[in-house]
C-alpha positions as CSV (number, residue, x, y, z in Angstrom):
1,X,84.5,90.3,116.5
2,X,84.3,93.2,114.4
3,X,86.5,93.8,111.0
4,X,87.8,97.6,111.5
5,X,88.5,98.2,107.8
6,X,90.1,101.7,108.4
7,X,92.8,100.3,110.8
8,X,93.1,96.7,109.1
9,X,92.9,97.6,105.1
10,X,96.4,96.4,104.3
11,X,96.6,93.3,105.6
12,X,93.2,92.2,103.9
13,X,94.0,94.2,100.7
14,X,97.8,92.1,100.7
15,X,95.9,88.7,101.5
16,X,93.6,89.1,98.5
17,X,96.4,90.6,96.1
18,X,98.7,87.4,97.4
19,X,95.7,85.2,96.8
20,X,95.6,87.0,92.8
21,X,99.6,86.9,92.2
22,X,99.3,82.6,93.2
23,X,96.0,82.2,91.1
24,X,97.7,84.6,87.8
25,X,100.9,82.3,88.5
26,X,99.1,79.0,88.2
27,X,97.5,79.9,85.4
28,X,100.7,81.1,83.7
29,X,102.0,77.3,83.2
30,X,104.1,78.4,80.3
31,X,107.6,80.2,81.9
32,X,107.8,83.2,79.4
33,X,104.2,84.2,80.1
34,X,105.4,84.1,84.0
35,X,108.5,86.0,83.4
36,X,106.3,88.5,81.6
37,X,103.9,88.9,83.8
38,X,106.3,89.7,86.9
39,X,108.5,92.5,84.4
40,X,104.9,94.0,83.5
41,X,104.1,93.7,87.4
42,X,106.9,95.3,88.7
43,X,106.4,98.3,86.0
44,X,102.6,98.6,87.4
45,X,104.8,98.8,91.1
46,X,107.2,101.3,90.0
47,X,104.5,103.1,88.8
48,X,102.4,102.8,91.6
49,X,105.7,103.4,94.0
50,X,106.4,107.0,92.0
51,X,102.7,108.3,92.8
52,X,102.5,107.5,96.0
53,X,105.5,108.8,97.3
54,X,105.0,111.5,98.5
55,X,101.3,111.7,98.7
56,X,100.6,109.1,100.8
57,X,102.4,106.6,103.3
58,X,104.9,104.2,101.2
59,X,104.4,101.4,103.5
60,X,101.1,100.2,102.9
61,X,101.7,99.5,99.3
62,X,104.4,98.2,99.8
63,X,103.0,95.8,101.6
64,X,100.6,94.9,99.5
65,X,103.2,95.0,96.6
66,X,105.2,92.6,98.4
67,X,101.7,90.7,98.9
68,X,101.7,90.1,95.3
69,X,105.3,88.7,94.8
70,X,104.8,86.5,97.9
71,X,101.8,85.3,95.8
72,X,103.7,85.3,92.7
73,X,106.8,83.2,93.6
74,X,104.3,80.4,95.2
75,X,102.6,79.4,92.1
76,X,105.5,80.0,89.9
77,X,106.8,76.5,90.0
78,X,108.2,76.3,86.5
79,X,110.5,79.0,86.5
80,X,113.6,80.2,89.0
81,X,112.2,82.2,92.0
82,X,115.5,84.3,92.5
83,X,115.3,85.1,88.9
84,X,111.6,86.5,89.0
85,X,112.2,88.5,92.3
86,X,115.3,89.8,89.7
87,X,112.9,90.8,86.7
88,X,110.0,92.0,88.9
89,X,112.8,94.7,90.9
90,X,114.3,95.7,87.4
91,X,110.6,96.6,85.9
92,X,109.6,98.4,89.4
93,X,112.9,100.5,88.9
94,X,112.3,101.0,85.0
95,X,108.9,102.4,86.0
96,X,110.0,104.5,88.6
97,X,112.5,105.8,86.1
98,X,110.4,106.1,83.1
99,X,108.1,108.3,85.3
100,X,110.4,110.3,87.0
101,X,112.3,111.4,83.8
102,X,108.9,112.6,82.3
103,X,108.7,109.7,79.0
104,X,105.2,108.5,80.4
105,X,103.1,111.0,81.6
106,X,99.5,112.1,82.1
107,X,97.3,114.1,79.8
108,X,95.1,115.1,82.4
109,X,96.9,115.8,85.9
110,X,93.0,115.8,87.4
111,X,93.3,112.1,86.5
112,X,95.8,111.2,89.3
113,X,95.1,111.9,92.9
């Protein structure tokens, strides 16, 4: 059985970003480093959600977004689950924001394609 990479990337690219978010939320043992970890996340998926847009298919990356915070909320045993899905959605729409309102921008536009 063959692996067709160009019709099964998301699913493989979610199972290894779950498998990251579980192994960076294991290691985070101490809550505050969780909690920051998840805000910084979810300003790395706002960004990520802002250049995409309207470039590319939204789904896919959110898929593997959600990938991540499936990954996340499974090793973060220390800390409140509903609380962490709450801080990762408030730093996904801060970075959405942030880039939409011009404050963080790119020097070089050839930079982002």
């Amino acid at each position: 059985m063959a692996v067709e990479w160009e019709k099964q990337w998301v699913q493989y690219g979610a199972t290894f970003i779950l498998l990251i978010g579980l192994f960076i939320a294991l290691l985070s043992k101490n809550i505050l480093v969780g909690v920051f970890v998840m805000f910084l996340s979810g300003l790395v998926a706002g960004r990520v959600w802002f250049l995409k847009r309207y470039k590319e298919q939204i789904f896919p990356f959110t898929m593997i977004i959600a990938g991540f915070i499936v990954g996340m909320l499974l090793g973060s045993m220390w800390s409140s689950r509903i609380f962490n899905v709450l801080l990762f959605s408030l730093g996904c729409y801060i970075g959405y924001i942030l880039h939409k309102k011009g404050y963080i921008t790119f020097k070089n536009q050839l930079f982002v394609k």
